[in-house]
Structures are given as structure tokens and as C-alpha cells.
C-alpha positions in Angstrom: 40.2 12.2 -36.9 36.7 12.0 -35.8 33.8 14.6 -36.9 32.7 16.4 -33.5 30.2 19.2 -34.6 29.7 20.2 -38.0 28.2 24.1 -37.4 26.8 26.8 -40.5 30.1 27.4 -42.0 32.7 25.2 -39.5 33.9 21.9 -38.7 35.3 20.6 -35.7 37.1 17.6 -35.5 39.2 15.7 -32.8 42.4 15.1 -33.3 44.4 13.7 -30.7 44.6 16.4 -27.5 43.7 19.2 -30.2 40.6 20.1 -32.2 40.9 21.2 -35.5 38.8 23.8 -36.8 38.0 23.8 -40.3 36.1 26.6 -42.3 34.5 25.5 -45.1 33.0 27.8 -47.9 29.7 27.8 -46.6 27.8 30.7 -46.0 25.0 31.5 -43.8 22.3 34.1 -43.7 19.6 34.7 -41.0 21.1 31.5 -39.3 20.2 29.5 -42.8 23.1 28.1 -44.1 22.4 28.4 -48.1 23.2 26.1 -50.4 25.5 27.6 -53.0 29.6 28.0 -51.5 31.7 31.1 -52.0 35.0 30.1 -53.9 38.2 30.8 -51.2 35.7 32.0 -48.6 37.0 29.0 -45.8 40.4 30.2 -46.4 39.9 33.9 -46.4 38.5 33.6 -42.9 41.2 31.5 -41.4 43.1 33.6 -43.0 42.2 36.5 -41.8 41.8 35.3 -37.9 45.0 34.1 -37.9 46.6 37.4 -38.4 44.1 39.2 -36.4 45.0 36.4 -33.3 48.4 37.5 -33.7 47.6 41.2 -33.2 45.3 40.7 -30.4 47.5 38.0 -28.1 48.3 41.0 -25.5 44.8 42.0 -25.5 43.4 38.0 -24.8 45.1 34.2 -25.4 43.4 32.5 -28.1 42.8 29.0 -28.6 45.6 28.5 -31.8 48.1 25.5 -31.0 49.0 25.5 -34.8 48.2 27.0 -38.2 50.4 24.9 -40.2 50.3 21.2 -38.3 47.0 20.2 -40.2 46.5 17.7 -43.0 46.9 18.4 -46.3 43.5 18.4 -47.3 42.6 21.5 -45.2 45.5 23.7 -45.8 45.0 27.0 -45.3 41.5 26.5 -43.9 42.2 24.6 -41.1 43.3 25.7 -37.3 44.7 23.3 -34.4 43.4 24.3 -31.4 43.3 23.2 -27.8 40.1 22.2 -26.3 38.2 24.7 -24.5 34.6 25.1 -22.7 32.7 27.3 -24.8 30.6 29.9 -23.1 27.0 29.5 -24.4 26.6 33.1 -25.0 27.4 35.5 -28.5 29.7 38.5 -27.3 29.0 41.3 -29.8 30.2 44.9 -29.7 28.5 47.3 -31.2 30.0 50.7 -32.2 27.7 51.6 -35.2 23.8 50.9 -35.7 22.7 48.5 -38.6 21.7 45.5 -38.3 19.7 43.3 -35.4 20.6 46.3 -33.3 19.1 48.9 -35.8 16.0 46.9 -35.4 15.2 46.8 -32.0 16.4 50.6 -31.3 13.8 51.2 -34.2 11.0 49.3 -31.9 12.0 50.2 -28.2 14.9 53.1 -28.2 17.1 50.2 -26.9 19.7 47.2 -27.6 20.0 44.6 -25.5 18.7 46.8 -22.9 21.0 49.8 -23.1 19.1 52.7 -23.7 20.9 55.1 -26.9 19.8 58.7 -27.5 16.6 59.5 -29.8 17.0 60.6 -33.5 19.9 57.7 -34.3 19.6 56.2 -38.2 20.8 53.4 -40.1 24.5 53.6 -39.9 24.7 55.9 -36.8 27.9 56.0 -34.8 27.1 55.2 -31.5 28.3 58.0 -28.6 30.4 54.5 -28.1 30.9 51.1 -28.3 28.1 48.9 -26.1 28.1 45.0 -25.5 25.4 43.1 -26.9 25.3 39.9 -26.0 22.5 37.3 -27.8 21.7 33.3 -27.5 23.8 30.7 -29.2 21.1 29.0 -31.5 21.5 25.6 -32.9 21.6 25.8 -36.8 18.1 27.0 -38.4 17.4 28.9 -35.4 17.4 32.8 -34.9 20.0 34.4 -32.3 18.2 37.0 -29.6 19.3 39.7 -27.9 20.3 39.0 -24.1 20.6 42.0 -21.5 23.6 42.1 -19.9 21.8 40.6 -16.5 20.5 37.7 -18.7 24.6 37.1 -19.2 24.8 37.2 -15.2 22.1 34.9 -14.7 23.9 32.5 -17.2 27.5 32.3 -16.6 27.8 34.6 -13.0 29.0 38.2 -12.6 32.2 37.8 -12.1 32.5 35.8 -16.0 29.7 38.5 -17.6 31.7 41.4 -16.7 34.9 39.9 -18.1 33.2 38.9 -21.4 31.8 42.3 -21.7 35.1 43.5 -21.2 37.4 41.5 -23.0 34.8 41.9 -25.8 35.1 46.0 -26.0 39.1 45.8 -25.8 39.3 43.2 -28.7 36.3 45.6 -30.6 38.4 48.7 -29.9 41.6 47.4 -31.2 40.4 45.8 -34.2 38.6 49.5 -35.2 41.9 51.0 -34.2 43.5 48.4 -36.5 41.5 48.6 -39.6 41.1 52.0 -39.4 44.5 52.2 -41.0 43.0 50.5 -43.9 40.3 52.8 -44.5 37.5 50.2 -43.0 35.1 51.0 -40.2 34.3 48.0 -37.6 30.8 49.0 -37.6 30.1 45.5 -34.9 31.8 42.3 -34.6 31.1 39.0 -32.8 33.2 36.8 -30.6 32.9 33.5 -28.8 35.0 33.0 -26.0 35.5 29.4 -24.0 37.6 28.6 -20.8 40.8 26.6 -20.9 41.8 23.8 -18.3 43.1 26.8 -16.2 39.9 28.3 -15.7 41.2 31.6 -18.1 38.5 32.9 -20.5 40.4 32.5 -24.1 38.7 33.5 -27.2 38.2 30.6 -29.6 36.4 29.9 -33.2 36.9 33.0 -35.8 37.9 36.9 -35.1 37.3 39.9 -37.0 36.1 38.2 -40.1 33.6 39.1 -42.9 31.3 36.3 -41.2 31.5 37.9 -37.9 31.5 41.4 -38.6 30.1 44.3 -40.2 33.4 46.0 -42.9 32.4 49.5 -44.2 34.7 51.8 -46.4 35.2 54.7 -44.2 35.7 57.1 -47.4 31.7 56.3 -48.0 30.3 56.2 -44.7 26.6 57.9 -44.6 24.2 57.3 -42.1 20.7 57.6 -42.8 20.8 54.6 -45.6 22.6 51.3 -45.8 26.5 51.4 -46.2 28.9 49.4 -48.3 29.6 46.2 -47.1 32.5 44.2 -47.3 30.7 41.1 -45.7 28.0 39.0 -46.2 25.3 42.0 -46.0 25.6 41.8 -49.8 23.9 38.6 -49.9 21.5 39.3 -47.3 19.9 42.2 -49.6 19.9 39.9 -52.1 17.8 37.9 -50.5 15.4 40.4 -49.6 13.9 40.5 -53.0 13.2 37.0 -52.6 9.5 34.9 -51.7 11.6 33.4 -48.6 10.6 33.2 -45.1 14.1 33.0 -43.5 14.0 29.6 -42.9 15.7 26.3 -44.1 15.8 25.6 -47.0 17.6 28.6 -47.9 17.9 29.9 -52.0 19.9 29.2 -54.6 22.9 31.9 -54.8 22.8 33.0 -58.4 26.7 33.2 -60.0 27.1 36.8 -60.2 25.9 37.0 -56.0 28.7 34.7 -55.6 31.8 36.5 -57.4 30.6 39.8 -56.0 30.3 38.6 -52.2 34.1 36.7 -52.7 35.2 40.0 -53.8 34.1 41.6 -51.0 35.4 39.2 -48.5 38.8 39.2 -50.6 38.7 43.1 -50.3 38.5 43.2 -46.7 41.2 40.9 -46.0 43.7 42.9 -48.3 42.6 46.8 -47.0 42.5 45.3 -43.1 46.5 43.1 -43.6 47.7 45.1 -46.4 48.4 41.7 -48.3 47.5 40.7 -51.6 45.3 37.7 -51.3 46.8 34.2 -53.2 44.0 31.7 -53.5 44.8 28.5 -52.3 45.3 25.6 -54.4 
């Protein structure tokens, strides 16, 4: 196999006429990866996208050729998938405010352009989900919020309007979904590429702690920051820290690290209802 791209927490190799996506236990921040891994944290997402690309394949076809045909050194982290032309933009729904988004509604009464009522706090259920598209930076660079005309201008209307769409419908099922567990999809993000059809497919990692915000819904309280069951944790850690955001990123003290894996091990039990077996 040959080393294609090696991204803030992925690896894509070549393998034939498939890729094969490989998450490692690297963990990223403010688009720094940091240097300290998360024990299981590669297999808890492929883990956990795999079974939410099984419960979204009427919603939108995904880019999985196999979860099991990978070498043995990659078990359980590793996804074959056919080749497709990634879309240069981040899809991100929105249903809750935290986050990038909490910032800019703070500064202009907006995200990504779409205008949302006066008096909303940290943690505010939106009146409903909105599509927030940003820029794909290259690693040690900072994502930015794109309107939606900024998505136009980029890929054509026809294309921004099905991202925006495909985007809410895979956001509303996936809150529909782990609802049941007691966890609140407060945003998520999605990547989506086109196959040799032309069809927009959604590729790379779905519904993950990486990619999404988890909140216990039993201890939801806007006006303050919520639980997390995602890599927030370590992003208030860092706060405390003398550290500019930008590469090289901190150290992750020990006890950082076991609390974030038990987070991330936490949301994929509530959201599957499985008990998670580390892999060998």
C-alpha cells in the first residue's frame, strides 16, 4: 500500500481500486494535532461510523466497500473505501449554540450569515437546525465560516443546495437516533465527495466524538458550558494553558487522557447501546 495523505487524526492509503482509511489515536484541537494519543480513540471512531453508516444508508450512500477486508495491523480502525472527489468544503449542522458558532452570534447576531433571534446563550437550542458550512484548512490552519453563497460560488447551486440538504437529513436522524440514548447532537460535521457517477456520497467519519458535539440530555443547561462527551474536555483543558493555538501543541497530562477516552467510550455505548471491547 502506498501513504496518500496523512491528515490530524487519519490516514489514507491506496490500495489497489480502494483507499483505506485508517484512524489513528491522534487527537486534534483548534486544528493542532497534539502530541500525546488517546488509548482506543482510532477504533472508537471507526467504530462508531461504521454503525452510524449503516443507519443512515437510506438517508445518503457512503463511501464503505469493506470494514473487515483490511490488514491485520489496522483491525478495527481501518475502512476500505472507494475513491471519491472530496468537496473542498466542511458541511456542519447546527442545532444547538456552543462552539465556533457561539462565537460569532456573540460578535455579529449571526452564523455563517444566518441571522438567529437576540437573547440566545451558550448552549441555546436553536428555533432549528441551520447549515454552516466553513473552509477545509490544511493541518495547522483554522477552519472559517462560509455563507451559504460562498458554497455556491464554490461548488455551484445546484451541489450547495444538495450539501445543505443532505447535511440537515443526516443531522436530523442522527439527533433522532441518539436521543434514544439520552445524548443531544448539539452540531456535527460531515464531508461529502462525488463518486464516478457524479452522486454526492458522504465519505471520511460520521457522527463521532471528533466530529461532533455529545451532551447528556438529563443535564442540559444553557447559559453555561454543558457536559461533553467529546474532545471539548480537552479543549478546556487547554485553556488554562500559556498556548497560542498553534503548532506545537501541549503535552496531554495522563489523567486528560483517561478522562477524554472515557468520554469517547461513553458516547459510543449510550448512542449503540453496546458495551465497548478494546481492541487488541
Amino acid at each position: 500500500m502506498k501513504l496518500l495523505h496523512s491528515g490530524k487524526v487519519r490516514d489514507l492509503y491506496v490500495d489497489g481500486d480502494d483507499l483505506l482509511l485508517v484512524a489513528s489515536d491522534r487527537i486534534s484541537i483548534y486544528d493542532v494535532v497534539l502530541p500525546t494519543p488517546i488509548p482506543d480513540k482510532g477504533a472508537l471512531l471507526t467504530q462508531l461510523s461504521l454503525w452510524w453508516f449503516e443507519r443512515l444508508a437510506d438517508v445518503v450512500p457512503n463511501h464503505v466497500v469493506s470494514a473487515t477486508d483490511v490488514p491485520d495491523e489496522f483491525a478495527g480502525r481501518a475502512i476500505r473505501c472507494r475513491r471519491l472527489r472530496m468537496l473542498p468544503v466542511e458541511c456542519i449542522a447546527r442545532g444547538y449554540l456552543a462552539g465556533m458558532g457561539l462565537q460569532e452570534y456573540r460578535a455579529r447576531g449571526t452564523v455563517s450569515g444566518i441571522a438567529l433571534p437576540p437573547g440566545l446563550v451558550e448552549g441555546s437550542r436553536l428555533p432549528a437546525p441551520i447549515f454552516t458550512p466553513t473552509t477545509k484548512a490544511p493541518v495547522g490552519e483554522h477552519d472559517e465560516f462560509m455563507t451559504f453563497d460562498d458554497v455556491v460560488a464554490l461548488v455551484g447551486a445546484g451541489t450547495a443546495e444538495r450539501l445543505r440538504e443532505l447535511t440537515l437529513a443526516v443531522y436530523a436522524r442522527g439527533a433522532e437516533v441518539a436521543a434514544a440514548g439520552g445524548i443531544l447532537v448539539a452540531d456535527t460535521k460531515l464531508e461529502f465527495g462525488t463518486d464516478a457517477e457524479g452522486r454526492i456520497v458522504l465519505g471520511d467519519e460520521v457522527l463521532t466524538s471528533d466530529s461532533s458535539r455529545f451532551w447528556p440530555a438529563d443535564d442540559w443547561s444553557p447559559g453555561r458550558a454543558q457536559h461533553a462527551y467529546d474532545k471539548q474536555f480537552v479543549r478546556e483543558w487547554s485553556a488554562g494553558l500559556d498556548w497560542d493555538r498553534t503548532p506545537p501543541g501541549p503535552e496531554v497530562p495522563a489523567e486528560v487522557v483517561a478522562a477524554t477516552r472515557a468520554r469517547y467510550v461513553q458516547a459510543y455505548e449510550r448512542i449503540t447501546g453496546r458495551e465497548w471491547a478494546a481492541t487488541p
